[in-house]
N, C-alpha and C positions, 0 to 999 in steps of 0.2 A: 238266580237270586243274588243281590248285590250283599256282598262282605259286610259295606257300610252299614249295613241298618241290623247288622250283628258284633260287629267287632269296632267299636266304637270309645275312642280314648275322652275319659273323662276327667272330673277331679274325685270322684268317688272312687278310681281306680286305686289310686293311690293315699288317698286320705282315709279310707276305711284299716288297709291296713297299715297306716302312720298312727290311727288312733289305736289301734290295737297295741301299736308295741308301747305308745305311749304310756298303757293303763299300765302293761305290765310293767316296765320298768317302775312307776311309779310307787308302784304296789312293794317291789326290790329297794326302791330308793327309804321307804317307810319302814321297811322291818330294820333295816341294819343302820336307819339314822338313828329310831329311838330302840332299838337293842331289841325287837321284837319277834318271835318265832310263828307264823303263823301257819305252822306245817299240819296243825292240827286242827284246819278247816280244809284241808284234804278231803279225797276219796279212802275212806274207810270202808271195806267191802262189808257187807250184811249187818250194820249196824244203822242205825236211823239216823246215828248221828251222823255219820257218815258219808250221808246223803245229800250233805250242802256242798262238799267236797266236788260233785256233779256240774256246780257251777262256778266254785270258787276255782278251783282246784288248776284250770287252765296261766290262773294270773300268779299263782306263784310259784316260785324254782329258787333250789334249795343254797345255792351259789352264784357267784359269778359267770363261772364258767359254764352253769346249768341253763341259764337266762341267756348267755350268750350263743351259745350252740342252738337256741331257738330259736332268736331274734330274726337271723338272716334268711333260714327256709320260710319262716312261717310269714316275713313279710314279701318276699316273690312268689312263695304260692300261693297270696293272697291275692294280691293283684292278678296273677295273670286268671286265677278264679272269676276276680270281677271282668274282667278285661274279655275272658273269652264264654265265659258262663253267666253273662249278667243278671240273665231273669232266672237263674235259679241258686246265685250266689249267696245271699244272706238267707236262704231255708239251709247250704248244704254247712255255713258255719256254724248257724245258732244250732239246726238240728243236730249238726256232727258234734256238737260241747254236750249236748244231754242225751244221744245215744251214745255216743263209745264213751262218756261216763258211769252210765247206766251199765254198761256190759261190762266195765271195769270194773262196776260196785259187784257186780255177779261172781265174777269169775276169781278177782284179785288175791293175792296172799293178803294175811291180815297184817298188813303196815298200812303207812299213810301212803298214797302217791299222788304225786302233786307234780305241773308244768305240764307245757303248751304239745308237747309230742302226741297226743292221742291225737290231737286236731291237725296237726303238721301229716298224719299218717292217713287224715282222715283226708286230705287235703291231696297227697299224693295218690292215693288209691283210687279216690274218684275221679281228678283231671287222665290218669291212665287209663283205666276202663272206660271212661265216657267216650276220651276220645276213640278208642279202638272200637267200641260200639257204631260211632256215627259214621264210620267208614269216610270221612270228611279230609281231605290233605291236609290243611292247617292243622286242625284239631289232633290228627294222628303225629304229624312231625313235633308236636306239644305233646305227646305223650311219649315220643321216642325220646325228644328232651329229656323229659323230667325224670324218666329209665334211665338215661346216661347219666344224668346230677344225681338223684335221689336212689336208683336201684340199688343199692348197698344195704340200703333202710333193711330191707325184707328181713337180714339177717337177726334184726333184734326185736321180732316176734316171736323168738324159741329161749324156751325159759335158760338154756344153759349158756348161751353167750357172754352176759354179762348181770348177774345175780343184784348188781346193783343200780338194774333201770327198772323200770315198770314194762315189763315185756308184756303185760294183761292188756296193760293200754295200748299201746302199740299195735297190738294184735285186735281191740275191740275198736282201734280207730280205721286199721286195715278192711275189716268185716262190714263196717260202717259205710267208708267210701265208696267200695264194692256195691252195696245195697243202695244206697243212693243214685250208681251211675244205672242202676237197672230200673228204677223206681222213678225219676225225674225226670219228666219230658223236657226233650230237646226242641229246638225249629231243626226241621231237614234242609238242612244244607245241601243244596247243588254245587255241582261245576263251575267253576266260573265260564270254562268254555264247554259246550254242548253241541257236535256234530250233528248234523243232518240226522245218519242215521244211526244215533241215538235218541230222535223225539219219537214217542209214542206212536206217531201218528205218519211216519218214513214210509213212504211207498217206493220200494225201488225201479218199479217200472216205469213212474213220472221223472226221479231224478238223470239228470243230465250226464253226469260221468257215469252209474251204472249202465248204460246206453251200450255205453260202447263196449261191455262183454258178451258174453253170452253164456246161457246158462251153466255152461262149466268153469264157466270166469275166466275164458280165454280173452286177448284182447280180440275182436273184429277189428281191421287195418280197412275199413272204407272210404272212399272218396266225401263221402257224407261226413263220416266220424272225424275224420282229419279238419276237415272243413268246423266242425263243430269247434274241435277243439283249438284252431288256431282261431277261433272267433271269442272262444271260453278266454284264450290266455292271451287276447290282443291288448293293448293299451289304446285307446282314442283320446286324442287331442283335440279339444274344439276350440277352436279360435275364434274372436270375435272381433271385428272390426267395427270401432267405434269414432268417427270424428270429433275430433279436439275443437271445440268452439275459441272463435275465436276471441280474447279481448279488447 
């Protein structure tokens, strides 16, 4: 199975998550042009109200520097989401925004928490697990990636690390990801190269080089076998004599 009709550069690769960062920032550029807090359309855990929070709650961040530490993972794990997961990439963002907010509203201390990390987590967790599921080269060396850049994250799903992030989310976008890479079908990826006898259907006694062992796997040295094989690894040249007409 060709790469191509999997792994396929578009302009949605990049323009989904260009409009992503765009909203957010947008949303930063509006609170602090006209002096606005809108911390308190957050995720409120077991409160009703609390519950818009589930969808707002991705587009705002509490600072510059909050908005900023988001920007750069959640726009390359965006991409390479669409880039390598296309037909299941906008279930696993819109889905990952309202279950690891959902698990967030469950689980969370009672504060607000608010910004893009649940999704960033959720985002991490599934490109990892999926690839390691599919047993696929590409797919795994994108998950070995994203362990080298991103592994560090894991640390701040445990409530003591740092008392002032939303470790619930972190942890409910982790559990998300997770569930997602087991839950969402893939296409089975092949080889790009597939040996003889690796198809289904290898009969070793028709193939040409098993021939020439026997059933201990020793080589047989016969005048046959030799002959075979200098015919197996000949090069033939055929020349064609064609007269040049004249003008």
């Amino acid at each position: 199975m060709n790469d191509y009709h999997h792994f396929k550069f578009t302009p949605s690769v990049w323009l989904v998550p260009a409009l992503l960062l765009i909203l957010m920032w947008f949303v930063f550029f509006l609170e602090n042009s006209f002096n606005v807090d809108l911390t308190s359309h957050g995720i409120l855990p077991r409160t009703v109200s609390g519950l818009q929070g589930i969808i707002f709650s991705p587009f705002l961040h509490g600072n510059l520097n909050h908005i900023a530490n988001n920007s750069i993972p959640l726009f390359i794990l965006t991409t390479a989401l669409i880039y390598f997961y296309r037909d299941v990439s906008l279930k696993v963002m819109l889905y990952g925004i309202l279950l690891s907010g959902l698990i967030t509203w469950i689980i969370g201390r009672d504060s607000f928490h608010i910004g893009a990390s649940s999704l960033i987590y959720v985002l991490v967790s599934f490109i990892f697990f999926k690839g390691m599921m599919t047993q696929y080269y590409r797919l795994m060396a994108l998950s070995l990636t994203v362990v080298m850049i991103y592994g560090g994250l894991i640390w701040y799903v445990f409530p003591e690390v740092d008392k002032q992030i939303s470790w619930e989310g972190h942890l409910a976008g982790l559990m998300t990801g997770f569930f997602f890479a087991v839950r969402f079908k893939t296409p089975d990826y092949k080889k790009a190269i597939q040996y003889n006898w690796e198809k289904p259907d290898f009969n070793p006694e028709e193939d040409m080089f098993m021939k020439h062992f026997d059933e201990n796997g020793n080589f047989v040295n016969t005048p046959e076998s030799e002959a075979e094989i200098q015919e197996e690894n000949s090069v033939k040249y055929i020349y064609e004599f064609r007269e040049t007409p004249k003008e």
